[in-house]
N, C-alpha and C positions, 0 to 999 in steps of 0.2 A: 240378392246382391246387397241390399240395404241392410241384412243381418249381416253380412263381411263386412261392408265397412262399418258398422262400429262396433264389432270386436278388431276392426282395425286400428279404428279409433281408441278402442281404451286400450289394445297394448301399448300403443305409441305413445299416448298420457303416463303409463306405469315404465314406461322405458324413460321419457323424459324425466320422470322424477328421480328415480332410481339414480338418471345420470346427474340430476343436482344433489343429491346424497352422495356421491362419489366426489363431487365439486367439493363439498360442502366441508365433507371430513377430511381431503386429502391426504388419505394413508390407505392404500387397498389392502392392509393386514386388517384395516377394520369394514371397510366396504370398496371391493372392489369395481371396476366399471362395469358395465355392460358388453365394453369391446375384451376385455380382460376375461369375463367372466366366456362367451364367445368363442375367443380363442381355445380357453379351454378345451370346450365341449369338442371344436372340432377335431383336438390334437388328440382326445378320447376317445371319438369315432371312428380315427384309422386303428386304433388297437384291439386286436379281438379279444385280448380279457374284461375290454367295455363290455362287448355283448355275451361274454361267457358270464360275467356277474351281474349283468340285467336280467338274460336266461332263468338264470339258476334263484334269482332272487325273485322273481314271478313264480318260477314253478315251486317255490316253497309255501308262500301266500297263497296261490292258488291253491293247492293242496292242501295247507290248511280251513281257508274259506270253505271249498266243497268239503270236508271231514266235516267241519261246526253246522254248517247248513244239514247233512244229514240227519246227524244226531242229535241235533235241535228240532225238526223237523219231528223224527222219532219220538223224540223225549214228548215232545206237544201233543203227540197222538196218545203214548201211553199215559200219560199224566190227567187226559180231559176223558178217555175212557174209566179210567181208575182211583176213586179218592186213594186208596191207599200208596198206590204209587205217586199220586202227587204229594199227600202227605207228605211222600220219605226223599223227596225229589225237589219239593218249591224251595228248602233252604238251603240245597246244595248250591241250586243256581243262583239263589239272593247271596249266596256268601262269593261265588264266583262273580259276579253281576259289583260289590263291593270290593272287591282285591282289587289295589295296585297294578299295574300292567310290568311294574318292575319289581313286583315282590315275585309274580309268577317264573317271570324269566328267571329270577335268583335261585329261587325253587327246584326251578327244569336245569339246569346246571347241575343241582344234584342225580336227576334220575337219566335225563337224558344226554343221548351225544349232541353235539356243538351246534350240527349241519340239521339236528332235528328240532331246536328248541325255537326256532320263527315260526314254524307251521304248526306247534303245538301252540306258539300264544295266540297266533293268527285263531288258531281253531277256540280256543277259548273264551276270547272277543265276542265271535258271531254266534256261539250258542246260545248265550242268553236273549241275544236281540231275533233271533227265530225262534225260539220255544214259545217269547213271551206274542209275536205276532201271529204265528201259527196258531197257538193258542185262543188267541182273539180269533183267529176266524172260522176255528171252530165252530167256539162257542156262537157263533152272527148264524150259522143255519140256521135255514126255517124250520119250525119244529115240525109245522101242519105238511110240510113234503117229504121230512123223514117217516111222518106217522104214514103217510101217504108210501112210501116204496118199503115199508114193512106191510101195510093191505095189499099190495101187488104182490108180495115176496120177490124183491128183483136181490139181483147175486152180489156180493159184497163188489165182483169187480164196476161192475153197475151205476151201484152208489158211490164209488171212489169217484168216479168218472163226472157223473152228471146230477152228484150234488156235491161232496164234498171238496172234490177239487176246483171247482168253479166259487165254492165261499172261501176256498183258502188261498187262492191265486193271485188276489189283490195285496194280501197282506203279505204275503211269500215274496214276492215282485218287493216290497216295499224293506223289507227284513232284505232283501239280499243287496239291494240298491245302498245303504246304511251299513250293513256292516260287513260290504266287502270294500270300502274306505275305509273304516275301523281296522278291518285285518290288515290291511295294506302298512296303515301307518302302524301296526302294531309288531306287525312281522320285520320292517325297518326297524323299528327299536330296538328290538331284538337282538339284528346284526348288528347294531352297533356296539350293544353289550357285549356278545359274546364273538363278534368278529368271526364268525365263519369262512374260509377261505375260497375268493373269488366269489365275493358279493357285494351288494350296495353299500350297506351297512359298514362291514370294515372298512371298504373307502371312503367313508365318511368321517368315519374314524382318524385313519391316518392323513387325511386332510386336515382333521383337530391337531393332530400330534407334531402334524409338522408346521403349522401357522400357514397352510397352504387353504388362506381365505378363497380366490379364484374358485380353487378345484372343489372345496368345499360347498360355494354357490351352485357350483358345477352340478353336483352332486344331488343338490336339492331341487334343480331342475330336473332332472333325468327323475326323480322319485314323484314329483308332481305330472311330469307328462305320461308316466309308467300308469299313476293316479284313475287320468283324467282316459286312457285311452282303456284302460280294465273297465271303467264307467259306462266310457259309450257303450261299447261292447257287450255288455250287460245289457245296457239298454237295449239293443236290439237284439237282442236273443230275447229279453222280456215280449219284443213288441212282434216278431217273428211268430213266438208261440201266440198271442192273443190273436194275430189273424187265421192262423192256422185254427185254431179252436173255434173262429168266428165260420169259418167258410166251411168247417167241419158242419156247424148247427144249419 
């Protein structure tokens, strides 16, 4: 109860200010109110192209998140089994890890379709931030319990299980927590560049185009709570599997 109210309290704090900022500027082309911004949302909520482009704009980010997590995941195992593969692999990812989030999306314009280029930048986000964690938890096994289930010869499924998976779990948990916020807000940017049809992103868009400040604030709620609820979620899937594995041992 005492955690409710005061995230009760400080919405109420960031509502009141917001509404001295709407005071303050008296012009909603440049900051709309709260009650404005409000209305919007509700007049959004009866429309089903609201939830056909919140749908459709999750299931792209999502899809890309899980794709980056894979092959991040992959890359980290082939890379700490293999100098040569890391060799030929650590400066692909420092160069991706370095690029613009809007040089890629200009890029993907060329190879890909319109409806496919959030979930590739989405995917290209989260790969470097799990190869580079995976990779740390590799490298964190103990060395004296690997040497230890090579004296036993226990089966590779074995060792995934009850050593490597238990050193990489933390760090996996923490890589996915990071940058499926990252993909989130990247895969948004995305739509706005390339305006995909029936999504976040173009509505975002065309709230720029047309000086529809409201619907624009609108817009960037609906992407903070789309945000915040992918997060929880995550979270408890993180915290799900830790008790599962606890009650497993």
């Amino acid at each position: 109860m005492k955690r409710f109210l005061r995230a009760l309290l400080a919405a109420a704090f960031w509502l009141a200010v917001w509404e001295c900022a709407y005071l303050a500027v008296g012009k909603s082309i440049l900051v709309p109110s709260p009650a404005e911004v409000a209305a919007v949302l509700w007049q959004l909520a009866a429309e089903p192209v609201f939830w056909l482009s919140a749908v459709k704009s999750l299931a792209r980010v999502v899809a890309g998140f899980a794709l980056g997590v894979v092959l991040g995941a992959g890359l980290a195992v082939a890379t700490s089994a293999s100098a040569l593969v890391s060799a030929l692999f650590r400066p692909v990812v420092a160069v991706i890890r370095a690029t613009p989030v809007a040089s890629f999306i200009i890029l993907a314009l060329v190879w890909l379709r319109t409806g496919q280029i959030p979930a590739f930048t989405s995917m290209l986000i989260v790969l470097p931030v799990v190869w580079a964690n995976v990779s740390e938890g590799i490298a964190s096994a103990d060395p004296q319990l690997l040497e230890m289930a090579r004296a036993y010869k226990m089966s590779r499924a074995a060792k995934f299980k009850d050593l490597w998976f238990p050193c990489v779990r933390p760090y996996l948990e923490s890589a996915a927590t990071t940058g499926l916020g990252m993909a989130w807000k990247a895969g948004i940017a995305a739509e706005v560049i390339v305006s995909p049809k029936n999504s976040i992103g173009a509505a975002l868009y065309d709230s720029k185009i047309y000086l529809d400040t409201p619907g624009l604030f609108a817009w960037t709620l609906v992407v903070i709570a789309l945000s915040m609820l992918l997060e929880y979620l995550l979270r408890k899937a993180a915290s799900f599997g830790r008790r599962r594995a606890h009650a497993e041992v």
